[in-house]
C-alpha positions as CSV (number, residue, x, y, z in Angstrom):
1,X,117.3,18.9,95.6
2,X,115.1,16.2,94.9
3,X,114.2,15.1,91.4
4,X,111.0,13.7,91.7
5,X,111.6,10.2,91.1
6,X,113.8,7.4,92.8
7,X,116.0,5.2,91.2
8,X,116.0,1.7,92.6
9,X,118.4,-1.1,91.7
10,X,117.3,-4.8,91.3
11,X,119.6,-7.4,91.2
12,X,119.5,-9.8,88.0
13,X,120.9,-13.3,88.3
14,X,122.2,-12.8,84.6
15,X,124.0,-10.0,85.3
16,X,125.7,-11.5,88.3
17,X,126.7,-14.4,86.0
18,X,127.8,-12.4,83.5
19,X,130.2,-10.8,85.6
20,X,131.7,-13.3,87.1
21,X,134.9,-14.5,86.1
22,X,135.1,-17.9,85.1
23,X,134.4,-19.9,81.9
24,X,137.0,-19.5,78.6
25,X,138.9,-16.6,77.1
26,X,137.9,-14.8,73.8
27,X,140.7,-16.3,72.7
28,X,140.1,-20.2,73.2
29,X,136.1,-19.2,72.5
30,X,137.5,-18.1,68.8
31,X,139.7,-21.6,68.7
32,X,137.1,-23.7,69.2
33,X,134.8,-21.9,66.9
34,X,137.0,-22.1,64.0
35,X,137.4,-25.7,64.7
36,X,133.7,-26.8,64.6
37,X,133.3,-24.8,61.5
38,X,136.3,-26.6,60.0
39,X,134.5,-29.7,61.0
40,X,130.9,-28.8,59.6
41,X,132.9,-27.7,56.1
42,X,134.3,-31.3,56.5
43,X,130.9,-32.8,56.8
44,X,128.9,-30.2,54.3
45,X,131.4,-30.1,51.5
46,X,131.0,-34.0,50.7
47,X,127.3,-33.0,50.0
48,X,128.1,-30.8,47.0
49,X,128.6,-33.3,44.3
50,X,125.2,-34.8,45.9
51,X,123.4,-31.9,45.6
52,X,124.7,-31.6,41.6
53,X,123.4,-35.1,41.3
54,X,120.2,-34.1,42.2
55,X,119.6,-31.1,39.6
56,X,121.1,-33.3,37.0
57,X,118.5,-36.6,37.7
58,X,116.1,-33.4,37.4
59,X,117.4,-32.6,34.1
60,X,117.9,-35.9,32.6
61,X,113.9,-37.0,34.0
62,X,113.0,-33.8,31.4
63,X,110.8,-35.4,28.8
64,X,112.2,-34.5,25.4
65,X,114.9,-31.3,25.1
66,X,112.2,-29.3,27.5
67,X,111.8,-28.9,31.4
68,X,109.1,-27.8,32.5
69,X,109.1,-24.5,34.7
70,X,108.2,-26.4,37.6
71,X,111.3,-28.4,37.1
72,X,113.0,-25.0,37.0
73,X,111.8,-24.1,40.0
74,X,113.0,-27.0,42.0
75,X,116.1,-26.4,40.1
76,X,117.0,-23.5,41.9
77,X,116.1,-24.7,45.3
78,X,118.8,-27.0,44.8
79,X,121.0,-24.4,43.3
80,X,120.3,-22.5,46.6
81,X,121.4,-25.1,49.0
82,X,124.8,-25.1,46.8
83,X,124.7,-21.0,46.8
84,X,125.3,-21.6,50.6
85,X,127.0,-24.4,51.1
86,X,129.7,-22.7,48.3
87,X,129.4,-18.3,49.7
88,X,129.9,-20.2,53.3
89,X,132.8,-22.3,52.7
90,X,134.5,-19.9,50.4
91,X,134.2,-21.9,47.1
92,X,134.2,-19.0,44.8
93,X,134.4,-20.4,41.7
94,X,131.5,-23.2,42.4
95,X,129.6,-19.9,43.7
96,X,130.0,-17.9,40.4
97,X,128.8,-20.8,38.3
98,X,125.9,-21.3,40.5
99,X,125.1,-18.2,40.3
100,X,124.9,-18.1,36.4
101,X,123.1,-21.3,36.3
102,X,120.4,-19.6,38.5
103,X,120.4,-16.5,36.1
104,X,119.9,-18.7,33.7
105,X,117.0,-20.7,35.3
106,X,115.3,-17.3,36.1
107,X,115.7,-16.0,32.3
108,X,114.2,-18.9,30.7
109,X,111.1,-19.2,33.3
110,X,110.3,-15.9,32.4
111,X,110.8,-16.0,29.0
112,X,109.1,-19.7,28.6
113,X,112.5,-21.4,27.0
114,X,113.2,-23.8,29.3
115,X,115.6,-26.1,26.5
116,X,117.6,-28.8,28.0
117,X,120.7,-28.1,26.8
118,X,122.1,-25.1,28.4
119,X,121.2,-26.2,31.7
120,X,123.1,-29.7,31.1
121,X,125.9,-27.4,30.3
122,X,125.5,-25.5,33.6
123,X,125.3,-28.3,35.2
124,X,128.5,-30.3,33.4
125,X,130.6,-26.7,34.5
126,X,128.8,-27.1,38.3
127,X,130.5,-30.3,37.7
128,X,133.9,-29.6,36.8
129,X,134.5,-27.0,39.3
130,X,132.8,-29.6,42.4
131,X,135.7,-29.6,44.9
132,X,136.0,-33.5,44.8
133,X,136.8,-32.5,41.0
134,X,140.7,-31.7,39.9
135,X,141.6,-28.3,40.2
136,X,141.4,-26.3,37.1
137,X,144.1,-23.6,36.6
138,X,143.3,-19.9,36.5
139,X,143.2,-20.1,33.0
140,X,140.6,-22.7,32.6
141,X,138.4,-20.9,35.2
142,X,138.2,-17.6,33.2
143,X,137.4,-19.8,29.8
144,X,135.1,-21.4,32.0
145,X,133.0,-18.7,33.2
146,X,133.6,-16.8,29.7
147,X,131.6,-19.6,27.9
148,X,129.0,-19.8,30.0
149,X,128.5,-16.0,29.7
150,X,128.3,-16.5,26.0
151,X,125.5,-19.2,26.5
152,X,123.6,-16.6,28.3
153,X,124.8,-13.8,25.3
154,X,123.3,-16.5,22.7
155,X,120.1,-17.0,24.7
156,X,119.8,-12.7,25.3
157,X,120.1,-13.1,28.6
158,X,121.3,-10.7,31.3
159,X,124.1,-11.6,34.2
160,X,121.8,-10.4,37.0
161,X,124.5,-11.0,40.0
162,X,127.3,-9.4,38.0
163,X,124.5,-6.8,37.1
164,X,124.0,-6.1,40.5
165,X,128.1,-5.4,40.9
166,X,128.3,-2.9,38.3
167,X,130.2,-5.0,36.1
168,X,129.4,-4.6,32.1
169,X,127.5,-7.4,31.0
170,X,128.9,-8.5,27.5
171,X,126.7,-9.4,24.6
172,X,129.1,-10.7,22.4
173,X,129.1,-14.3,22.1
């Protein structure tokens, strides 16, 4: 019985290549991998405490206790750079208090504060938990994270990543 149509097979260079043996196992493909990565985080990591120099000489260039929401705004472009830089290399803690210093920088663009002094104290936490700082024990982490949640409480402002979890957002300060 004849179907009607004809089936003809072409021969693709790529797929030739593809199955030919020859080249490096899974394995030693997954060594090396983890090795340049291990290098890059090497490299990247010293340019943490560069990139929290730069949103501080933001801060500190504010005229008076104000930034302006443009200043803000460049803010968290920076704060983005260490949002990867810290999800990619597994700094958690550095991550979380990014992340609350962006909440913050969203919260007071839209609401028009934009007051110096609870971004310096983002910035001064961004600081401590930098990972050419000391470690801080676990201890020290919660307080940290805790106070900077109250700085958000005090300026009625919501926790939009732990929003996004489920978590309850405390407004206690």
């Amino acid at each position: 019985m004849s179907r009607g149509w004809r089936s003809i097979h072409v021969r693709n260079r790529i797929t030739d290549l593809i199955r030919r043996p020859g080249g490096i196992s899974r394995s030693q493909a997954v060594k090396a991998a983890t090795t340049d990565v291990q290098r890059l985080r090497e490299d990247l990591i010293q340019h943490v405490p560069d990139e929290i120099g730069a949103l501080e000489a933001i801060a500190d260039g504010a005229s008076g206790d104000y930034l302006s929401a443009g200043d803000l705004e460049t803010m968290l472009e920076g704060a983005e750079r260490l949002l990867i830089l810290s999800g990619t290399f597994g700094l958690t803690l550095l991550d979380e208090v990014v992340k609350k210093f962006c909440d913050l920088a969203a919260g007071v663009i839209e609401r028009g504060q934009c007051s110096v002094a609870p971004v310096s104290v983002h910035l001064r936490a961004m600081r401590l938990v930098s990972p050419d700082s000391p470690p801080l024990s676990n201890e020290e982490q919660d307080n940290l994270l805790r106070e900077l949640s109250k700085v958000h409480a005090h300026l009625g402002l919501a926790e939009h990543h732990l929003a996004e979890e489920g978590d309850q957002i405390s407004q206690q300060a």
